[in-house]
N, C-alpha and C positions, 0 to 999 in steps of 0.2 A: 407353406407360403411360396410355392415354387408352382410357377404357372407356365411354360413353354407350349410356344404352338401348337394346340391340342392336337389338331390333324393336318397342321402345314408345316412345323418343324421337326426336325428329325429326331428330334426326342419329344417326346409326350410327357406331360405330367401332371397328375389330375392333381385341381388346386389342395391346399390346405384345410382342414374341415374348418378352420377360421373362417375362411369364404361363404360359409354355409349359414353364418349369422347375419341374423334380421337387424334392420333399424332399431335399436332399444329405446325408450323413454328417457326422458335425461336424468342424470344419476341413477337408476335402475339398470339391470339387466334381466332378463327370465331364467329360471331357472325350474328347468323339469315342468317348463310354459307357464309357471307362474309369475309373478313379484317378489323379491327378497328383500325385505329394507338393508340387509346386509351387502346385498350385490354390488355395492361400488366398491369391493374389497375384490371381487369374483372378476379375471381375465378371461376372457372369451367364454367360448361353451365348448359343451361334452360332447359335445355332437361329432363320431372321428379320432376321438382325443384319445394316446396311448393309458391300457389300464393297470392298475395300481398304479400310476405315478399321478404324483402332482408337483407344481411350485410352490414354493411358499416364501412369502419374504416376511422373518422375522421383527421386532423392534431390535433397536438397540442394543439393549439390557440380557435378552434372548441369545443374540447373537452371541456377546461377551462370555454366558454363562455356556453353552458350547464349546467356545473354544478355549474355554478355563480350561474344559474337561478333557477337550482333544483339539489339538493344536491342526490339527487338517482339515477342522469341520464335520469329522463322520462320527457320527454317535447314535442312538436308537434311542433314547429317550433325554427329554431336558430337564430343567429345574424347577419345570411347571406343572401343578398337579393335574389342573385339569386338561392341560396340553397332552400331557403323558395317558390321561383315559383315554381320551379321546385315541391317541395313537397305539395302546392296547385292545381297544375296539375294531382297530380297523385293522390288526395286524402287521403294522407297521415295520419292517427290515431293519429299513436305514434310513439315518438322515446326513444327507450327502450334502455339504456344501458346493454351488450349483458352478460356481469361479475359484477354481483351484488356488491355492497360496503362492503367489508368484512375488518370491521375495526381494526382487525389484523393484516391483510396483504396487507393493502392497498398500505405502499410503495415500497415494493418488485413487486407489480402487475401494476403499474405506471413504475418501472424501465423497465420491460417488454413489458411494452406501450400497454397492455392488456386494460386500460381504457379507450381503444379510440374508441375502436369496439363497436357498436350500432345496436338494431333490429329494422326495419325501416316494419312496416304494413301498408301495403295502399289498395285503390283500388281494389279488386279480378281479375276485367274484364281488368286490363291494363297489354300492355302486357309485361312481362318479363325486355327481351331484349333490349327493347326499351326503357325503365325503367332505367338500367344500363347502358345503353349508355349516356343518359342527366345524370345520377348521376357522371357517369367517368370523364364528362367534364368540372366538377366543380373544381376548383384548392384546395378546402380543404378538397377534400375527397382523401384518400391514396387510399383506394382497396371497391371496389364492388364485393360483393360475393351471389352467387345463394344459395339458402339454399334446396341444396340434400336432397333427401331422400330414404325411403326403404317402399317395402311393406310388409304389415302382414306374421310373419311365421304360416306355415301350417304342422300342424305334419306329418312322414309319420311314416305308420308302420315297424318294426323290419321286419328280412328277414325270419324269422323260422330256425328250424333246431335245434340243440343242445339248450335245453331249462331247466329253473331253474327244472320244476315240473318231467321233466327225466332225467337228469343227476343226477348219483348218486357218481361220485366220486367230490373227494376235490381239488381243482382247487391250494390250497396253505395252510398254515401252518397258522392258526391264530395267532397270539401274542395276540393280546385284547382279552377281551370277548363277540365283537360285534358278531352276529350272521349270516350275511353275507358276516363275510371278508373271509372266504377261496371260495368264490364265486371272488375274486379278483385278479386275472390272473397277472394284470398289474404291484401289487403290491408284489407279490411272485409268481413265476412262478413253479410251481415242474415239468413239464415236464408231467404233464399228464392230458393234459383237452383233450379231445374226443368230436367229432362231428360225430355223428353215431355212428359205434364201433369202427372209428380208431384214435389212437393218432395223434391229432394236435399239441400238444404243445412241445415247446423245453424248458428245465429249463433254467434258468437264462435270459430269456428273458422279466426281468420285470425291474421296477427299484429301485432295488435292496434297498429298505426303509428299510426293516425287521432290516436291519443290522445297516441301519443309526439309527435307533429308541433308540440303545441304547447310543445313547450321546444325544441325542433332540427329543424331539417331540414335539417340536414348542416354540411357548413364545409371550403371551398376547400384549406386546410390537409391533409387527408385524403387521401392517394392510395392508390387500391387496384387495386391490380397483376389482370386477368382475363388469367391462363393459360390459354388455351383457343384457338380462330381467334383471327385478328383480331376488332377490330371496327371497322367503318363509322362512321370516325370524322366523315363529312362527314353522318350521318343529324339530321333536325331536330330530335329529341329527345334526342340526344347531346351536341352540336357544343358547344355549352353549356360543358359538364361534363366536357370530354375532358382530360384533363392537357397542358399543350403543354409541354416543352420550350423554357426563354427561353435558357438557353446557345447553343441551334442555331439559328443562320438558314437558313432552309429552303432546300432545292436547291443549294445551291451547291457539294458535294462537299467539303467541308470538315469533318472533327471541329471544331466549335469550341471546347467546352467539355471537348476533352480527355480524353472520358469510353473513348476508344476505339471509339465507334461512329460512323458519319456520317449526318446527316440522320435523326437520331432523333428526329423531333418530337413525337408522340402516342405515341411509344412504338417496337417492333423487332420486326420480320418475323423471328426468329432461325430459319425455317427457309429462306428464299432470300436470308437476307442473303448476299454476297460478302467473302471476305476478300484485302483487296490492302492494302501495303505497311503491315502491320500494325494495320489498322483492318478492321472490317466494317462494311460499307455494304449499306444496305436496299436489298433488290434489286427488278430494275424490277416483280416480282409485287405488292409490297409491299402498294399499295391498288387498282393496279389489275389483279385479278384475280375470278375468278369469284364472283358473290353467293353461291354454296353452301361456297366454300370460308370464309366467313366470315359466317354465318349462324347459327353457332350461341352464337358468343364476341359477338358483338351483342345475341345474345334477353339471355345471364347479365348483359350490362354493363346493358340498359335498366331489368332487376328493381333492380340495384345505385343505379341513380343516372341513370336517363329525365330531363330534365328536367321543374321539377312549374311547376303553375300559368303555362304559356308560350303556353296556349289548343290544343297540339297534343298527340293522342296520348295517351301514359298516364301515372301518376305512377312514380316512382323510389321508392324508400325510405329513400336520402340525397340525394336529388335537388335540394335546394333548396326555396324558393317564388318561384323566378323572381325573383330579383334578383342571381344569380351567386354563391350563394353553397351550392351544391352541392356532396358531394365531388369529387374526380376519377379519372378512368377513363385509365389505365394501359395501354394495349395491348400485354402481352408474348405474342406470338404464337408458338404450339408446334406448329400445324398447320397444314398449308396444299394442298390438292389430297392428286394422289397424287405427290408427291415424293418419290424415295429417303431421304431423314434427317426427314419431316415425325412429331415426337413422337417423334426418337430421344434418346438421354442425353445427347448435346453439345449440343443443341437446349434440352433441358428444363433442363440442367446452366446453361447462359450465361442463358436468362431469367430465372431464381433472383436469380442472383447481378445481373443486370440491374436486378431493381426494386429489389433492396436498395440497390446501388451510386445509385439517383435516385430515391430517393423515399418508396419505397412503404413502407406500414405493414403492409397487408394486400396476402393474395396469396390469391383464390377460386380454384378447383381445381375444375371440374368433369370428371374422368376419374379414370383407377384400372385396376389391373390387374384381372382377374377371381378370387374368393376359391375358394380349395381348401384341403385338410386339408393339413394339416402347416407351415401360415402362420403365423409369431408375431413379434413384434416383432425376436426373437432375429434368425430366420432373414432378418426383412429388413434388420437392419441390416448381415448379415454378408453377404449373398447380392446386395440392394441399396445395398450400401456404396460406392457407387463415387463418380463425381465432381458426380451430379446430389444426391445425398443429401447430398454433402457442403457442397454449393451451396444446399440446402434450410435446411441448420443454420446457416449462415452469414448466411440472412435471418434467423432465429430470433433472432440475436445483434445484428444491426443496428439502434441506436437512431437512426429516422428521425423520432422527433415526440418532443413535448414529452410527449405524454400517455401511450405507450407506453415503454417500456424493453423493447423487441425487436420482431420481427415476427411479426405473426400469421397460421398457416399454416390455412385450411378447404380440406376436400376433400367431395368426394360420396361416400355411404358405395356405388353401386353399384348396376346394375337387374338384378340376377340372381334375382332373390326367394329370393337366398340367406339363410344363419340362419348369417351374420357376414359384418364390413364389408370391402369390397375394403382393398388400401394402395394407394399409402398412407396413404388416410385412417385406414385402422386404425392407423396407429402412436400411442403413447401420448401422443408430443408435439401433434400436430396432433387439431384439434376434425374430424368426422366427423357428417353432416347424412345421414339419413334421411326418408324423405319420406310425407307426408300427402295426404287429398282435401277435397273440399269439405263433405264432411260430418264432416270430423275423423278417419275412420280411415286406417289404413297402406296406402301403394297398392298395388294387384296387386305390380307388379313389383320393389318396394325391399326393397334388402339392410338385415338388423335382424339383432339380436344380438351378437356382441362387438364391438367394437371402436367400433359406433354411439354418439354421445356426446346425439345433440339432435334434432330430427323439426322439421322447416320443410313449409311446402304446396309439394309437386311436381306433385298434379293426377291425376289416374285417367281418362284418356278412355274406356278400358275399360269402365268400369261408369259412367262422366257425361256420354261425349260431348263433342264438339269443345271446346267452351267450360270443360268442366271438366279442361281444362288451365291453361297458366300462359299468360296475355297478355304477352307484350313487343316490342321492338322484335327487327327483323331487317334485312339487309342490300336494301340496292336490285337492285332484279331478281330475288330469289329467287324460285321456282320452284313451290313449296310451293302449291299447291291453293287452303289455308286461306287463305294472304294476303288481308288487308283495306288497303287503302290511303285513307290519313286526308292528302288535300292533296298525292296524292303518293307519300309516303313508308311504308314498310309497315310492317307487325304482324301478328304470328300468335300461334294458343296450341303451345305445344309442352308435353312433359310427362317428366318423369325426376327424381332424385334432382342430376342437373344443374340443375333447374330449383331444387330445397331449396336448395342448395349458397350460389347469388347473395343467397337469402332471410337466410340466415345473416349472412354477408355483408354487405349492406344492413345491416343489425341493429348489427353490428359495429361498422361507421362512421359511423353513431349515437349510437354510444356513447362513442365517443372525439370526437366532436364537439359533445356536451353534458360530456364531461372536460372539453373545451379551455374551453369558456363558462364552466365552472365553478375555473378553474384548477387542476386536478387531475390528478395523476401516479399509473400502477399500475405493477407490473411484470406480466411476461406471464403467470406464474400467475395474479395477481389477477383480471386480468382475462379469462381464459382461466373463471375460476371464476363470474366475476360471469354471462357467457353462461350457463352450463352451470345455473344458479342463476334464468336469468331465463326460464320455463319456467310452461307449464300443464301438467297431470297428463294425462295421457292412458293411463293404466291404468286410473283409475276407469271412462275410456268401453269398454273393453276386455273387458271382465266378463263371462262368460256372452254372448260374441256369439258370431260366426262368425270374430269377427278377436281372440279368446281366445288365438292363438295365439303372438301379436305381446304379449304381455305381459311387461312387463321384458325386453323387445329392443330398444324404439324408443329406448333414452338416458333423460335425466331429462325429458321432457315437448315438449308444441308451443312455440315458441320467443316472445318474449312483447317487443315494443320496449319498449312502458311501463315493463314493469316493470324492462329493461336499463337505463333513466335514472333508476328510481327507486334503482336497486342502484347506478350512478354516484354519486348525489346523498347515496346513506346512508339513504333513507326504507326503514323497513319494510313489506312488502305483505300486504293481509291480503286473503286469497282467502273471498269471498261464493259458494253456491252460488243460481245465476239461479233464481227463484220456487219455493223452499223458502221455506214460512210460517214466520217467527220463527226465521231462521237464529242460532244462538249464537255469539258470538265473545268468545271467552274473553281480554281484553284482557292478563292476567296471563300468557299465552303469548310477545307482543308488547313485554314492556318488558324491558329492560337489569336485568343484575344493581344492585340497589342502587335501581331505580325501582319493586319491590314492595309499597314502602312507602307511594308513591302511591295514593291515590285517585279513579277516575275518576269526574266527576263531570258533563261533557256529551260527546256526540257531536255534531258541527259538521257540514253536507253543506248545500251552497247549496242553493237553491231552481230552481235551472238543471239542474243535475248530478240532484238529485233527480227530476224530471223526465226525464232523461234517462237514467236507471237504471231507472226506473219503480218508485221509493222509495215504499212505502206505509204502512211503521210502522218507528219506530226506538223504541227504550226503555233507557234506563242503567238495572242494576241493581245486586242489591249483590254482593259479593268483582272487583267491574269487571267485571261479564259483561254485554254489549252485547247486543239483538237486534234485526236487521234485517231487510224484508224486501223485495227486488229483484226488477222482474219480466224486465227488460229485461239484455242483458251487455253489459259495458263497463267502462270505470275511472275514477276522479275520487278528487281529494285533498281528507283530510277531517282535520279539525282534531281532537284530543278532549283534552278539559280535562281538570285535575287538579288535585290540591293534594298539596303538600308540606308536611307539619308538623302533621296533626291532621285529623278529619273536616271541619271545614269553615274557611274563608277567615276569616284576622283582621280585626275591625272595631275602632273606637275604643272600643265598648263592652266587647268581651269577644278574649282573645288567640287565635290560629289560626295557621295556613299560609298560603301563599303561593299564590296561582293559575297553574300555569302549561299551557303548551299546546302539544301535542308531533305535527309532519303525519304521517300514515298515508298508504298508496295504496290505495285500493281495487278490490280485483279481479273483477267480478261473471261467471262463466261457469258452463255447464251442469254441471258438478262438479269434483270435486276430490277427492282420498286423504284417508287421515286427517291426512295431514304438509305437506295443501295444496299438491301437487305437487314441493316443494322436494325439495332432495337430502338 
């Protein structure tokens, strides 16, 4: 289920053999190109799918009498006779309970009937199909599921073109004193990054952190789960900001904390972890294996949360300001090499349910199947319904923070330059990241149209060259051409809809970390909406271009930190178009039912902020209509007075109103719709 830019991002990964299945009939599937009447028990096909194994989720009854007998779930035969032929026939191992006993969480993981699911190893040489078929026919088994999977990624190189060791202008304004954040386009955009000698870039086409930085930049509290490789957790821009695990003491082959896994400190290799005497234990690949095998889950984590201000490297997007108070990076590992189960459904199925079970709030998602006709929610819930979906819904329900009331699922919408979004980010429940360049439009290769909910900067090397991809960290040793090493330790640009995805993300844990300052609670629509909400328009840039095409595909707009904390905090944003003379803003748009009655009567903008917007005339006029005019893009919070109770303020001489005074955000970028990109 992991689909990265086949041949535009720098890691490759051929999709999941899931991807490989057709349209099925409704409540049918095929099976060995036939009809099963049994098949609505039967999870995907064999098509790809690792051999000897299967899934199987037990009844009830089944389960129970299991773990009468072994209290871990591993046993070789049950209490059922014809279950037990069947599993004599096929040569059967073990039967491996698929969610380890995590005696924390065991009865919330029972109410979700997640204990029922079991790894079933048999035979190599039997085949598949036919496996599942006698398993389907057994009355105590609920669903047989094929255990997908993916092949090894294979790096590809950068495009050329505009490169770190020739460019010589500054791509953006540091705040920190990382040394290759103004190498970071995404995260402050000035309008003037060059490929060759000509201006590429447009300002404000990043998003827009510089500004958000000044109320958060991040908070330890925040764990965010990156599904993808590993990452290098000992790199210097990470090590920071990695989540450690205090229940485990490291190395000593011990579950401490009970959770069912061993030496889970930074997180679980769920694709070489070992399973012995009812625990899984990180297996010896874990951290030390190849820099390619976890090169790419490094680039997503360093966009997420690099550490900032540490004098190394680049900045994060919840990364702190260098006093440890960064979110933390999660390492739930779903690929690994070319391993038989690396990004199979047992793999992706236990990581799920792994960050929910410790920690995590958010869970990034860069991969996906590849999209074809006949894809819809319907179909994946009933076709992808097996035990990794249902390990997905299960994070969705876990209240791990104060500020959340569930988990929050992003995924990358896909680099197929399809016209709709892979899943699962397509599904309705999880947000879906589309991706942008440096000049603001849709890149060559990113999936748009259904499913896509938001557009983050992925980078176009294509048409900008090395650099107008995405800067982050990567693992030690990689191989990659482009590597630049800062003291050491590396960074490269890479580019996909994997790269949006982290951006998102970042954004995300942001936002619940100016919740948490602010002591504030959502639930997952709200804030699933507040995202979706915190948005630049990017149809208006769209209009009569060449990228006319991408119109009402990309989601609700480029993705906006600022104004995620101001939609946190309750302030309303008012979107300025950059250097339009005497822009109008109609303040009567911007107040609350029952504040029409007010009178505006100044517009408030420091003498800092104006300058820095390149403020050259404001004027209050009359029914509240404001004009402004801004040469520069950017945001700043602006005061604007009122009175309640009459055209003007009570004196001791004569009676009036009251003066009061309500903040705004201002949003100053190259345009905007008529509905100011909102939804």
């Amino acid at each position: 289920m992991y689909r990265l830019i086949r041949s535009l991002c720098a890691v490759s990964i051929v999709a999941l053999a899931l991807t490989q299945c057709t349209q099925m009939p409704d409540n049918e599937v095929a099976v060995n190109g036939g009809e099963n009447p049994l098949a609505a028990k039967i999870v995907h096909s064999s098509e790809g799918a690792s051999n000897g194994v299967l899934l199987v989720k037990f009844n009830e009854n089944t389960s129970i009498a299991i773990e009468s007998t072994s209290r871990s779930g591993e046993v070789t035969r049950t209490n059922n006779e014809k279950l037990n032929s069947v599993l004599d026939n096929i040569g059967a191992e073990s039967i491996i309970r698929l969610f380890p006993v995590d005696e924390r969480h065991e009865e919330r993981t029972r109410e979700a009937g997640l204990h029922r699911w079991y790894i079933i190893n048999f035979d190599k040489q039997q085949s598949l199909d036919k496996v599942a078929t006698r398993l389907s026919e057994i009355d105590v088994v609920d669903k047989v599921q094929f255990d997908v999977k993916v092949t090894a990624p294979q790096p590809q190189r950068s495009n050329g073109g505009a490169t770190l060791s020739t460019s010589t202008t500054r791509l953006s304004t540091p705040q920190f004193n990382d040394p290759m954040a103004h190498l970071q386009w995404d995260l402050k955009n000035n309008g003037d990054f060059r490929y060759g000698d000509t201006v590429v870039g447009v300002a404000g086409m990043d998003i827009n952190v510089h500004e958000a930085w000044k109320y958060t930049t991040g908070d330890p509290s925040i764990i965010v789960a990156v599904m993808d490789q590993g990452v290098d957790y000992t790199h210097e821009d990470l090590v920071a900001n990695m989540w450690v695990n205090e229940g485990e003491i490291p190395n000593d082959g011990i579950d401490n904390d009970k959770n069912g896994y061993v030496d889970d400190i930074h997180g679980f290799n769920h694709v070489t972890g070992v399973y012995k005497n009812g625990k899984w234990t990180n297996g010896e690949l874990n951290w030390n294996m190849s820099p390619n095998d976890i090169g790419h889950g490094t680039h997503c984590a360093g966009t997420i949360a690099a550490e900032n201000n540490n004098g190394k490297g680049i900045n994060g997007i919840a990364g702190g300001d260098g006093s440890g108070n960064g979110v933390r990076l999660m390492s739930a590992q779903i690929f690994c090499g070319n391993l038989d189960n690396t990004g199979s459904s047992a793999v992706v199925a236990q990581a799920f349910k792994y960050a929910a079970d410790n920690g995590a709030v958010i869970s990034s998602n860069s991969w996906g199947m590849p999209p074809r006709e006949g894809q819809n929610d319907g179909w994946f819930e009933y076709l992808d319904g097996g035990a990794e979906f249902e390990a997905i819904k299960y994070f969705t329900k876990v209240k791990n923070h104060s500020t959340l009331k569930g988990g929050l699922v992003i995924f990358a919408s896909g680099n197929d330059s399809a016209e709709r979004a892979s899943y699962p980010g397509s599904y309705r429940d999880f947000i879906c990241v589309s991706s942008f360049a440096v000049d603001g439009m849709p890149a060559n290769y990113s999936n748009h149209g259904p499913g896509v909910n938001i557009t983050a900067p992925g980078g176009d090397q294509l048409r900008h060259g090395e650099s107008g991809g995405i800067l982050s960290t990567v693992s030690k040793g990689y191989d990659e051409e482009s590597v630049r090493l800062v003291n050491g330790e590396p960074y490269t640009f890479f580019q996909g809809t994997s790269m949006a995805c982290p951006h998102v993300t970042g954004v995300a844990a942001l936002g619940l970390s100016y919740a948490k300052a602010l002591n504030k609670s959502f639930s997952l629509e709200e804030f699933k909406s507040m995202i979706l909400l915190s948005v630049n328009d990017i149809d208006q840039d769209l209009k009569d271009t060449k990228f006319s095409k991408y119109l009402g595909k990309m989601g609700t707009g480029r993705i906006d930190a600022f104004r995620m904390l101001m939609n946190v905090e309750g302030i309303a944003c008012i979107p300025v178009v950059k250097g339009e003379d005497r822009f109008k803003i109609d303040m009567n748009e911007y107040l609350a039912e029952g504040e029409a009655a007010l009178k505006v009567t100044d517009f408030v903008i420091s003498d800092k902020d104006k300058k820095r917007l390149g403020v050259t005339y404001t004027r209050v006029g009359a029914n509240n209509q404001i004009t402004i005019t801004c040469s520069n893009a950017g945001s700043a919070i602006v005061s604007v007075k009122m009175i309640a109770g009459g055209d003007k303020v009570g004196t001791n001489d004569n009676p009036g109103g009251m003066e009061i005074t309500k903040q705004f955000a201002l949003i100053v970028r190259e345009g905007f719709s008529s509905n100011g990109g909102w939804m």
